[in-house]
Residue frames as a rotation matrix with the C-alpha (Angstrom) as fourth column:
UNK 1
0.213 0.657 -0.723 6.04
0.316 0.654 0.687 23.78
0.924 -0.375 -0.069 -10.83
UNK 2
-0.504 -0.785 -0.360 8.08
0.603 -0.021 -0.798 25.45
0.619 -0.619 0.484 -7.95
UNK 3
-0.759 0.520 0.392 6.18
-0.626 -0.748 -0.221 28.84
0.178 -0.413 0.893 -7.83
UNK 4
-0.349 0.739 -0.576 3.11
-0.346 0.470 0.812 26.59
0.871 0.483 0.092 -7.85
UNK 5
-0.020 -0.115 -0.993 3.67
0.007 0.993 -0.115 24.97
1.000 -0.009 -0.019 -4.86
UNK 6
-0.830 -0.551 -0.089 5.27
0.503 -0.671 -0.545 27.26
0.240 -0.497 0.834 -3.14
UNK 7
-0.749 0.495 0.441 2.23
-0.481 -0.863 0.152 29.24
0.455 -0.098 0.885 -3.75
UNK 8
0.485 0.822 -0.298 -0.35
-0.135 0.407 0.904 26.38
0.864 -0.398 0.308 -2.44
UNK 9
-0.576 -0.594 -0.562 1.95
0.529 0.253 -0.810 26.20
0.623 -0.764 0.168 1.00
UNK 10
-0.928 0.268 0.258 0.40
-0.371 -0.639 -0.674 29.28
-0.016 -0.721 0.693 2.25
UNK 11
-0.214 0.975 -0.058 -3.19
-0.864 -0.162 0.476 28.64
0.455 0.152 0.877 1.26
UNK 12
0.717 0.689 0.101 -3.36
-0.589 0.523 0.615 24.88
0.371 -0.501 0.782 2.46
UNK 13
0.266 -0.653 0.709 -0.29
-0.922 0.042 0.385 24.58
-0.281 -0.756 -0.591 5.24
UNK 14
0.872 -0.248 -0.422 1.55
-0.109 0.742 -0.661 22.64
0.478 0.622 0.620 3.28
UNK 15
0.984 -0.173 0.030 4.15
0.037 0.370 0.928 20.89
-0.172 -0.913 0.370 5.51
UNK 16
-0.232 -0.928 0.292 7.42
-0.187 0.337 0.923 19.95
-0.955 0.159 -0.252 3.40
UNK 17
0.958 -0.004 -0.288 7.99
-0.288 -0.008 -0.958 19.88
0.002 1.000 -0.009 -0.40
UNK 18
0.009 -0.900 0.437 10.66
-0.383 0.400 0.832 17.41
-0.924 -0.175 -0.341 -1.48
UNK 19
0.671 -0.043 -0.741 11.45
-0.736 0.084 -0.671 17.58
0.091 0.996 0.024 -5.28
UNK 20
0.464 -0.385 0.798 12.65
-0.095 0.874 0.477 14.00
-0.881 -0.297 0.369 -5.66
UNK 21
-0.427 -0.632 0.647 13.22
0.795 0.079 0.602 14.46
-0.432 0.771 0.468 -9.61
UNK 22
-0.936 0.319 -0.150 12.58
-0.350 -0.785 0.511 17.36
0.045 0.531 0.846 -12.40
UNK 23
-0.484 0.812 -0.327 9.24
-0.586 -0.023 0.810 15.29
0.650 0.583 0.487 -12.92
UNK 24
0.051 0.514 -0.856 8.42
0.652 0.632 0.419 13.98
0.757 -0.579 -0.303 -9.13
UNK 25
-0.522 -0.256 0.814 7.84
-0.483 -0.698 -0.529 15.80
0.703 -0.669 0.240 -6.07
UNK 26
0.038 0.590 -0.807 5.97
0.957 0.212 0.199 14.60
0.288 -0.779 -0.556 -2.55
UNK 27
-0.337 0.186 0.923 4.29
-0.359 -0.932 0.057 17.11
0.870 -0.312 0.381 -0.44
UNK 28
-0.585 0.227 -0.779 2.94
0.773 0.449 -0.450 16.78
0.247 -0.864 -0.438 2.97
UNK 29
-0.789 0.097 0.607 -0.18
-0.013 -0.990 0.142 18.05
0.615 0.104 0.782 4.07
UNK 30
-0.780 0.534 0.326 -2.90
-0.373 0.022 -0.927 18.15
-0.502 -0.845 0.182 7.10
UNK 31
-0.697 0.550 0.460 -5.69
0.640 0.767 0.052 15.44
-0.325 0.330 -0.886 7.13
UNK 32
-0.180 0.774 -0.607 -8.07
0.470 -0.474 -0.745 18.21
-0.864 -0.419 -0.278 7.30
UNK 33
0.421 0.155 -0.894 -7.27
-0.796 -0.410 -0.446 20.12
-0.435 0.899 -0.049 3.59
UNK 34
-0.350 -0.610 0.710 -6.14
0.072 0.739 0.670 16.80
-0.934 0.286 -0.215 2.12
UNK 35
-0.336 0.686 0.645 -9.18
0.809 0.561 -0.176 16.39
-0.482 0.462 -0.744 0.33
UNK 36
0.652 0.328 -0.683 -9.53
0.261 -0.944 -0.204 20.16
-0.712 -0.046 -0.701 -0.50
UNK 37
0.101 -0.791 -0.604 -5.90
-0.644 -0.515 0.566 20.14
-0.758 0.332 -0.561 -1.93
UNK 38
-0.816 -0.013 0.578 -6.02
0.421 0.673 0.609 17.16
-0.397 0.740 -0.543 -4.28
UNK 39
0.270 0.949 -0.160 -9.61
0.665 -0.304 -0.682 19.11
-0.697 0.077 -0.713 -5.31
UNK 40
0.728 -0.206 -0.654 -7.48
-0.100 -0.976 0.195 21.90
-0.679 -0.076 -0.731 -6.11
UNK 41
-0.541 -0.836 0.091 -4.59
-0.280 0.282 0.918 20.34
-0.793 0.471 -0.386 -7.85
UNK 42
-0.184 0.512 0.839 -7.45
0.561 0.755 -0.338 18.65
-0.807 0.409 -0.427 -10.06
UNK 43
0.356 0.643 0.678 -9.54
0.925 -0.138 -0.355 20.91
-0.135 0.754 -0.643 -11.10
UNK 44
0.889 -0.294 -0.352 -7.67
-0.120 -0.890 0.440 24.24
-0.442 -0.349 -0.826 -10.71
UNK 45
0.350 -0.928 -0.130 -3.87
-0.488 -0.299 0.820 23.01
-0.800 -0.224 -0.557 -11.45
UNK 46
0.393 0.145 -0.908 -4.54
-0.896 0.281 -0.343 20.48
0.205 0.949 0.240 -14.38
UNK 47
-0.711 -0.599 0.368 -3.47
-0.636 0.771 0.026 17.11
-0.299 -0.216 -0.929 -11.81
UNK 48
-0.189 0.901 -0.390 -5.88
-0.975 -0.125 0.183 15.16
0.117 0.415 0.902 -14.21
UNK 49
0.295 0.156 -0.943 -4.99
-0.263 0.962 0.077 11.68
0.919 0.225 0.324 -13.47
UNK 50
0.319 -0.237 0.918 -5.16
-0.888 -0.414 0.202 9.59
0.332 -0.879 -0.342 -11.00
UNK 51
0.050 -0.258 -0.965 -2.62
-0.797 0.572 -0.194 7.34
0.602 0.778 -0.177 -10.50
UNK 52
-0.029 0.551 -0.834 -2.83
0.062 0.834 0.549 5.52
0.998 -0.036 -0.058 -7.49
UNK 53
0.518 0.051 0.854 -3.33
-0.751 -0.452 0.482 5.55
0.410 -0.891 -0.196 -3.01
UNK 54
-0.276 -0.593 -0.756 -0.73
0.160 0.748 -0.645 3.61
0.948 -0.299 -0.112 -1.09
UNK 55
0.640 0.410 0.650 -0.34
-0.551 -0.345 0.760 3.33
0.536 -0.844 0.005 2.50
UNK 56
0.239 -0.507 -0.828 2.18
0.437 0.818 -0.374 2.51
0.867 -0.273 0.417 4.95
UNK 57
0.724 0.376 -0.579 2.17
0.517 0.261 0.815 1.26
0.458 -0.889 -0.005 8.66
UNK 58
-0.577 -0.815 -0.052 4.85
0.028 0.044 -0.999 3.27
0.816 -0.578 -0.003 11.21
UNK 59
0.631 0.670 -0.392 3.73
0.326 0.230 0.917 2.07
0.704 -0.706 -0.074 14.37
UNK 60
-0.398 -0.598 -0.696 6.85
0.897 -0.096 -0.431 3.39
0.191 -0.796 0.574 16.04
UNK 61
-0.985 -0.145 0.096 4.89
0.137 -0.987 -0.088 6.69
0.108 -0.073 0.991 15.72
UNK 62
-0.557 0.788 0.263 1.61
0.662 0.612 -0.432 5.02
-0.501 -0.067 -0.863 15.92
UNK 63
-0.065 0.443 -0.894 0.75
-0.791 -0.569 -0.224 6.93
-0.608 0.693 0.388 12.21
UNK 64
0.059 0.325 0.944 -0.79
0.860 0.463 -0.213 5.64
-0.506 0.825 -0.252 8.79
UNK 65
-0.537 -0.400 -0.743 0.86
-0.318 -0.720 0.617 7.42
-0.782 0.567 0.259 6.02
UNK 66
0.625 0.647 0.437 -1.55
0.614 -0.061 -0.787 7.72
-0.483 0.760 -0.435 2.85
UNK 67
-0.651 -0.645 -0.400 0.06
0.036 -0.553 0.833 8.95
-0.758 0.528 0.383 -0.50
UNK 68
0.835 0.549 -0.037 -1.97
0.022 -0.100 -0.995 10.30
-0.550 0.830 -0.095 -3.30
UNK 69
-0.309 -0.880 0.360 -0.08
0.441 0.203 0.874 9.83
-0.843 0.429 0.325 -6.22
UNK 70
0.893 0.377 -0.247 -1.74
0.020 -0.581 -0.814 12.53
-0.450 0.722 -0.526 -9.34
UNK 71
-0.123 -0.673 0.729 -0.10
0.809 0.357 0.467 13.15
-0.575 0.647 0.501 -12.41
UNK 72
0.325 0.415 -0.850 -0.50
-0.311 -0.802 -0.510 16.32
-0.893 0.430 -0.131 -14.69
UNK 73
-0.032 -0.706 0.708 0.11
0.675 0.507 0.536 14.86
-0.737 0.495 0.460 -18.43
UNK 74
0.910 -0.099 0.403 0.57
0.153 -0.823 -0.548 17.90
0.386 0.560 -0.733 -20.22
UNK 75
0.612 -0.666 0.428 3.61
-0.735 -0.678 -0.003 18.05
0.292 -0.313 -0.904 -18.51
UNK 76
0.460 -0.293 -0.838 4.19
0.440 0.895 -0.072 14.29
0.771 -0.336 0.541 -17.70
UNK 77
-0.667 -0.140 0.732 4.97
-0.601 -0.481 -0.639 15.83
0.441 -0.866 0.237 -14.03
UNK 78
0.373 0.665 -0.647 3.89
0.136 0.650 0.747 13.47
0.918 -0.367 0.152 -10.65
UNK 79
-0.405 -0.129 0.905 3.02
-0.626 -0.682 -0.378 14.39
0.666 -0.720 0.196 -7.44
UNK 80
-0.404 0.336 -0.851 2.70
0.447 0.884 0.137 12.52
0.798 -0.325 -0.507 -4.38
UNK 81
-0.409 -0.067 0.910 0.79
-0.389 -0.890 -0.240 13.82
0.825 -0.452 0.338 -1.25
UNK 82
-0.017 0.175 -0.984 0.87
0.610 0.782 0.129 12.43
0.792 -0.598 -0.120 1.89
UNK 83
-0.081 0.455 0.887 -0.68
-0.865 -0.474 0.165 12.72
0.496 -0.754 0.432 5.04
UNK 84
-0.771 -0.501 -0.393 -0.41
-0.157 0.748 -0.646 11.34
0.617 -0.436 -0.655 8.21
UNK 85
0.196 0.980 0.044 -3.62
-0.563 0.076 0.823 9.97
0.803 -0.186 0.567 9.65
UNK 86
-0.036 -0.211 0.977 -3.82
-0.993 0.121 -0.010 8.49
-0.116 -0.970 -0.214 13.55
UNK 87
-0.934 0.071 -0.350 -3.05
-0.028 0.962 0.271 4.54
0.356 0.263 -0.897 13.76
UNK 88
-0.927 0.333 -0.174 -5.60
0.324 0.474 -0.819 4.26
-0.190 -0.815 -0.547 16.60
UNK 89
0.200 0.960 0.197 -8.87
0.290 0.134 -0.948 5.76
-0.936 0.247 -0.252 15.26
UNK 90
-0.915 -0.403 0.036 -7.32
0.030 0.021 0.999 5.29
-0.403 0.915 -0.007 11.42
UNK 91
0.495 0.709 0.503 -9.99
0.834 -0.224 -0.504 7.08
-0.244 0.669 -0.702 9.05
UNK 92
-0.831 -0.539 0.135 -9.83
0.454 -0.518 0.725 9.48
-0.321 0.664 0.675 6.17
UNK 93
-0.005 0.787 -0.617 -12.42
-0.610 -0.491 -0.622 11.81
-0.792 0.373 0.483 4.10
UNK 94
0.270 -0.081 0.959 -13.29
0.783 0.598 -0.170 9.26
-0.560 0.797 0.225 0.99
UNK 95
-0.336 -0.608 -0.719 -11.95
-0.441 -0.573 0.691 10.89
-0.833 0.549 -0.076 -2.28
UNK 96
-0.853 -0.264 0.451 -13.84
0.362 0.324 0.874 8.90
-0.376 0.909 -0.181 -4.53
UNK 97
0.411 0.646 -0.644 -15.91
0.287 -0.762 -0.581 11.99
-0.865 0.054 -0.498 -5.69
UNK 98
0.141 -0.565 -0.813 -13.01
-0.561 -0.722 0.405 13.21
-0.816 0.399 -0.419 -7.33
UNK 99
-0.649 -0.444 -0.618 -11.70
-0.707 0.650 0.277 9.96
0.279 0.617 -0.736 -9.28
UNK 100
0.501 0.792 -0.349 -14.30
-0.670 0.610 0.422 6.52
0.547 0.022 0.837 -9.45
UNK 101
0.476 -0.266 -0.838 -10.96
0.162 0.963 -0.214 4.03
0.864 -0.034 0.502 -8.64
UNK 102
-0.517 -0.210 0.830 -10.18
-0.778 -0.288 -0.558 5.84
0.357 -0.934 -0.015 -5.53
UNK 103
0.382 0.725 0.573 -13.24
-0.911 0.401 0.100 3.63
-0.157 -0.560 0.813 -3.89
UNK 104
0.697 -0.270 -0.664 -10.92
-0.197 0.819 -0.540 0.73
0.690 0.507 0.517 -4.98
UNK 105
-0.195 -0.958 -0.211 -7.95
0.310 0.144 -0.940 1.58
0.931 -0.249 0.269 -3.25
UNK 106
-0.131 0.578 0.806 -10.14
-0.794 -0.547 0.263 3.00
0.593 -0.605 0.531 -0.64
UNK 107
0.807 0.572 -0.151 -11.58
-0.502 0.797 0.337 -0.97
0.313 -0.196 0.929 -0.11
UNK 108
0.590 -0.371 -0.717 -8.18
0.535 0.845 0.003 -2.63
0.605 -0.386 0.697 0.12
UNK 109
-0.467 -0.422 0.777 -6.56
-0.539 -0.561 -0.628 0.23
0.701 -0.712 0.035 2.68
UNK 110
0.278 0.580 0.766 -9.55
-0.889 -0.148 0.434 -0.50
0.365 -0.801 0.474 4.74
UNK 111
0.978 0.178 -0.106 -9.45
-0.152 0.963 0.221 -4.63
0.142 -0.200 0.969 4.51
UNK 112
0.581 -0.794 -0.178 -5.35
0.162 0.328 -0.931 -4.35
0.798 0.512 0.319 4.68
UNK 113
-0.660 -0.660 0.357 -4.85
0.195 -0.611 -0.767 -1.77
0.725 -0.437 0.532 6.95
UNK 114
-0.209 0.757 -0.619 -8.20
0.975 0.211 -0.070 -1.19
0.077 -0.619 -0.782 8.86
UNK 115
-0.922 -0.151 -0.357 -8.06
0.204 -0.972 -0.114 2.67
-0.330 -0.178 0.927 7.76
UNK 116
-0.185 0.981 0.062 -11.70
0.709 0.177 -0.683 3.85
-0.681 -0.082 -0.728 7.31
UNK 117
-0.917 -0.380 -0.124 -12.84
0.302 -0.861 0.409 5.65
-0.262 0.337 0.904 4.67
UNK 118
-0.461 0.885 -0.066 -16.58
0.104 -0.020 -0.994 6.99
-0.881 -0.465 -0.083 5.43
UNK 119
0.395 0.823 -0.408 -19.16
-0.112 -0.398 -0.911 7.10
-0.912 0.405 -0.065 2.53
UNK 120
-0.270 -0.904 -0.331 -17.13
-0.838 0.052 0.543 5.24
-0.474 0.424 -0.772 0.33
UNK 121
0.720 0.604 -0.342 -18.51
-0.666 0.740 -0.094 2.39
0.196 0.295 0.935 -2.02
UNK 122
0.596 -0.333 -0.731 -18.35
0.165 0.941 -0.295 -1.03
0.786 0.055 0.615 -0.86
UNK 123
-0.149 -0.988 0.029 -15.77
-0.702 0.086 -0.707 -0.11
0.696 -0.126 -0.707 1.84
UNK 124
-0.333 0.023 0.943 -17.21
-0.924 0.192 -0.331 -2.28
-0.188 -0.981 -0.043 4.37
UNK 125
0.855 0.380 -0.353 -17.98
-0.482 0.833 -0.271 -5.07
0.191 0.402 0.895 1.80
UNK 126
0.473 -0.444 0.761 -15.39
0.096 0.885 0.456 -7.86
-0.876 -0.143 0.461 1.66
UNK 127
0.434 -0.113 -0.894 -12.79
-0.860 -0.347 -0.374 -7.25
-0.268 0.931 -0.248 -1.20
UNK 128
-0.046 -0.606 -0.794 -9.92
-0.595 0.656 -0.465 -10.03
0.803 0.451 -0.390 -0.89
UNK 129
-0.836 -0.493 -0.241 -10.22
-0.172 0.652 -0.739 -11.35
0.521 -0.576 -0.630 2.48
UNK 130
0.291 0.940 -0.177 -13.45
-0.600 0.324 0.732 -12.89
0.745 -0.107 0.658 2.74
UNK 131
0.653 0.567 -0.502 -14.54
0.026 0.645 0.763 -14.46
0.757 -0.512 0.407 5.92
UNK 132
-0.301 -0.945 0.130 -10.99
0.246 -0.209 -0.947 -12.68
0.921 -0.253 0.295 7.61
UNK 133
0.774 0.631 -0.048 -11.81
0.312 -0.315 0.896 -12.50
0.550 -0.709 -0.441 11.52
UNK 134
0.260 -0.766 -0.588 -8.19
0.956 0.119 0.267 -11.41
-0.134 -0.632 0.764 12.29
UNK 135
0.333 -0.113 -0.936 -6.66
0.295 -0.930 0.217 -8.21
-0.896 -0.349 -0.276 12.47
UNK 136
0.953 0.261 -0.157 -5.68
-0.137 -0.090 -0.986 -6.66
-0.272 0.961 -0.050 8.97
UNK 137
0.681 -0.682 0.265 -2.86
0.724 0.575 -0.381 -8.59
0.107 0.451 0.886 7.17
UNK 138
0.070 -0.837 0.543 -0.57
0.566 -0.415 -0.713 -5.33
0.822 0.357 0.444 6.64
UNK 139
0.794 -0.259 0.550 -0.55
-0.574 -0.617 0.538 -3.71
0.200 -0.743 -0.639 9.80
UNK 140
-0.423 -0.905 -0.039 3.41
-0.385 0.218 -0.897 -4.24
0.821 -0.364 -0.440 11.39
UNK 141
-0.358 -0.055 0.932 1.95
-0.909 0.249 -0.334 -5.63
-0.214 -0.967 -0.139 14.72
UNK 142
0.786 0.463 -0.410 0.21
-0.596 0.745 -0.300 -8.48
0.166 0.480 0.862 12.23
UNK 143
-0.313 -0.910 0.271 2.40
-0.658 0.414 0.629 -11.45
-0.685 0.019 -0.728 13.41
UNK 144
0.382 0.192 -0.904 2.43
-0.918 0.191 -0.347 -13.46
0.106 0.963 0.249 9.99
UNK 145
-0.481 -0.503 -0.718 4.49
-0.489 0.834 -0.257 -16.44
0.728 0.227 -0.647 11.28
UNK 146
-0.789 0.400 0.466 2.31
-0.254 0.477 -0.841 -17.01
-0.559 -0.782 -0.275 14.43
UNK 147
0.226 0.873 -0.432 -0.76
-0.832 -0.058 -0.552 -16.95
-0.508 0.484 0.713 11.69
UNK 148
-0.039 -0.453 -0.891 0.92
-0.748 0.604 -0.275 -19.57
0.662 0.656 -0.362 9.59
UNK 149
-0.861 -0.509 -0.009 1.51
-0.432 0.741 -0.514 -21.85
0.268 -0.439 -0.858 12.50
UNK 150
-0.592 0.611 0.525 -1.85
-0.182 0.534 -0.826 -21.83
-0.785 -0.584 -0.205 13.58
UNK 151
-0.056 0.873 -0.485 -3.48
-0.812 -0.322 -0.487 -21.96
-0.581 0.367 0.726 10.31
UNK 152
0.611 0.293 -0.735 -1.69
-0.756 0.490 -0.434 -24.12
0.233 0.821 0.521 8.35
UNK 153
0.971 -0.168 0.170 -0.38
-0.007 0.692 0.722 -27.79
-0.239 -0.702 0.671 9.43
UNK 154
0.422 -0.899 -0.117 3.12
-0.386 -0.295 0.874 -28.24
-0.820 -0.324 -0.471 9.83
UNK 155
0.972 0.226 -0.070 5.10
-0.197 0.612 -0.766 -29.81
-0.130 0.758 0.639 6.76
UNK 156
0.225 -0.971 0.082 8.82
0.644 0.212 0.735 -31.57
-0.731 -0.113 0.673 6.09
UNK 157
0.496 -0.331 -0.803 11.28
-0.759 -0.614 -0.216 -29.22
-0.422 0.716 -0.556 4.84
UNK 158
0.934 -0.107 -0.341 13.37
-0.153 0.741 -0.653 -31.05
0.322 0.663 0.676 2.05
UNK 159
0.610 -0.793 -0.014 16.56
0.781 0.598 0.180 -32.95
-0.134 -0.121 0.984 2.66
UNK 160
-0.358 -0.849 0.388 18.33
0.833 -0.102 0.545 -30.56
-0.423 0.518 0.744 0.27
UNK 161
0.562 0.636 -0.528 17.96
0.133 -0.700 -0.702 -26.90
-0.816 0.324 -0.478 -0.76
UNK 162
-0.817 -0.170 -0.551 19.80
-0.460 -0.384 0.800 -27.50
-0.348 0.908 0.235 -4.29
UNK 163
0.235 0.968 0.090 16.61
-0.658 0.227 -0.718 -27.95
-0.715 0.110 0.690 -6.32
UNK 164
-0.104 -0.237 -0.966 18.24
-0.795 0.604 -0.063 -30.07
0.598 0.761 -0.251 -9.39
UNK 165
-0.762 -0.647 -0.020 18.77
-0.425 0.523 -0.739 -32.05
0.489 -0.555 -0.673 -6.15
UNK 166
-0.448 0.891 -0.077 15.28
-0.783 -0.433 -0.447 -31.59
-0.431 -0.140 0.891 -4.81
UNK 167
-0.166 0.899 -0.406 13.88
-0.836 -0.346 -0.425 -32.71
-0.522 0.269 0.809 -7.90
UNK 168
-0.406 -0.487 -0.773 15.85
-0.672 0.733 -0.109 -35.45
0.620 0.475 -0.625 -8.85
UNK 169
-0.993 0.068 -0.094 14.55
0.112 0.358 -0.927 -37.13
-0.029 -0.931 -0.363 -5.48
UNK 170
-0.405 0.866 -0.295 11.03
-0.565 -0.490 -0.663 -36.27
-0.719 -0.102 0.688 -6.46
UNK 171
0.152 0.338 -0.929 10.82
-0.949 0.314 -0.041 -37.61
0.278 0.887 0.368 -9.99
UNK 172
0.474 -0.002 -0.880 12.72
-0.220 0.968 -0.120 -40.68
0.852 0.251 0.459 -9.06
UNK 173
0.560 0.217 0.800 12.60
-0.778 -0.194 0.598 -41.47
0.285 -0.957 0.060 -5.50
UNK 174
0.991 0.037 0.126 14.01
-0.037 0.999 -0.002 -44.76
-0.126 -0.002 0.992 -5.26
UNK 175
0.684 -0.634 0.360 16.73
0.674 0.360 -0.645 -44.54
0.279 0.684 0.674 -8.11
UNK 176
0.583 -0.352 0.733 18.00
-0.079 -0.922 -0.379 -41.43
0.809 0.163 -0.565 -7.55
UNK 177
0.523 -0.392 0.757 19.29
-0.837 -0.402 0.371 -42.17
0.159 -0.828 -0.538 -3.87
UNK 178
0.934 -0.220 0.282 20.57
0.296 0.918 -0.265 -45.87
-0.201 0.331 0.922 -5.13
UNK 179
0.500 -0.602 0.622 22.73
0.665 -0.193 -0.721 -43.97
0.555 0.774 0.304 -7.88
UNK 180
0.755 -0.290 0.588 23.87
-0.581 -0.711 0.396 -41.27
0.303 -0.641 -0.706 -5.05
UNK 181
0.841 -0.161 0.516 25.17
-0.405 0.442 0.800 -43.98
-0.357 -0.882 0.307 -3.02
UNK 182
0.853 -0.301 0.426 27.13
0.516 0.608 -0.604 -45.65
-0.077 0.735 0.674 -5.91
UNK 183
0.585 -0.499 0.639 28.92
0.307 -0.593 -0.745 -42.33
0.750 0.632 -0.194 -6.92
UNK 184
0.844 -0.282 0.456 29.90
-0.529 -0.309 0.790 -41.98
-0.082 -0.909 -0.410 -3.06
């Protein structure tokens, strides 16, 4: 799989190759032949499956890392390739030409992350966060406890955080702090 790799570096400026185990590797490669090189790896190298597209936020570098994740199973051999895409006008080339459930993971990048992925089914439909008029849930600048305060009303925390303790006080409200008192 080395020479392989080695040998797609020159052809589509592959960045870094980090063999993580005998049967994992990550590559890094420009947004521009992403969509060229996962093409290639398909239909050319034998990466027939696809297994799934992640994404995570580093705003200290204001990027959106995308990871294809392919498999070759003749070889039970997985490959991740990632590419860094701008936070601020966050879009990609769609990929679901290549594979159908790309246009899945395609839908909750966008609604999660707000990355765009033109000419893509559905991406601009609602997937999980119907009727969502806030910024997208997984971005790092999402503040998640200010959302909470204003959405949902405030509630008592419990007395006690042993739950036997908890629950005893639940079932039998009354008795239960009677019989406390007793055993004091």
């Amino acid at each position: 799989m080395k020479q392989v790799l080695e040998k797609l570096s020159a052809s589509f400026e592959i960045e870094d190759i980090v063999y993580q185990r005998d049967d994992l590797t990550f590559l890094s490669a420009k947004k521009e032949n992403l969509i060229n090189l996962i093409t290639h790896l398909r239909d050319i190298e034998g990466f027939s499956h696809f297994v799934l597209l992640s994404c995570v936020d580093w705003i200290e570098d204001d990027k959106f890392q995308l990871t294809y994740f392919l498999n070759k199973p003749e070889e039970k051999y997985d490959l991740g390739i990632r590419c860094m895409i701008d936070r601020k006008e966050a879009s990609m080339d769609s990929a679901h030409h290549l594979w159908k459930q790309i246009a899945t993971y395609q839908r909750e990048i966008k609604e999660m992350f707000g990355v765009d992925f033109p000419g893509s089914p559905g991406v601009d439909e609602p997937f999980i966060l119907e009727g969502w008029d806030n910024i997208p849930p997984m971005r790092r600048d999402f503040d998640t406890k200010q959302y909470s305060a204003d959405t949902f009303f405030p509630r008592e925390r419990p007395k006690t955080n042993d739950p036997k303790e908890y629950m005893k006080e639940q079932m039998h409200p009354g008795e239960w702090g009677e019989y406390r008192k007793e055993k004091k």
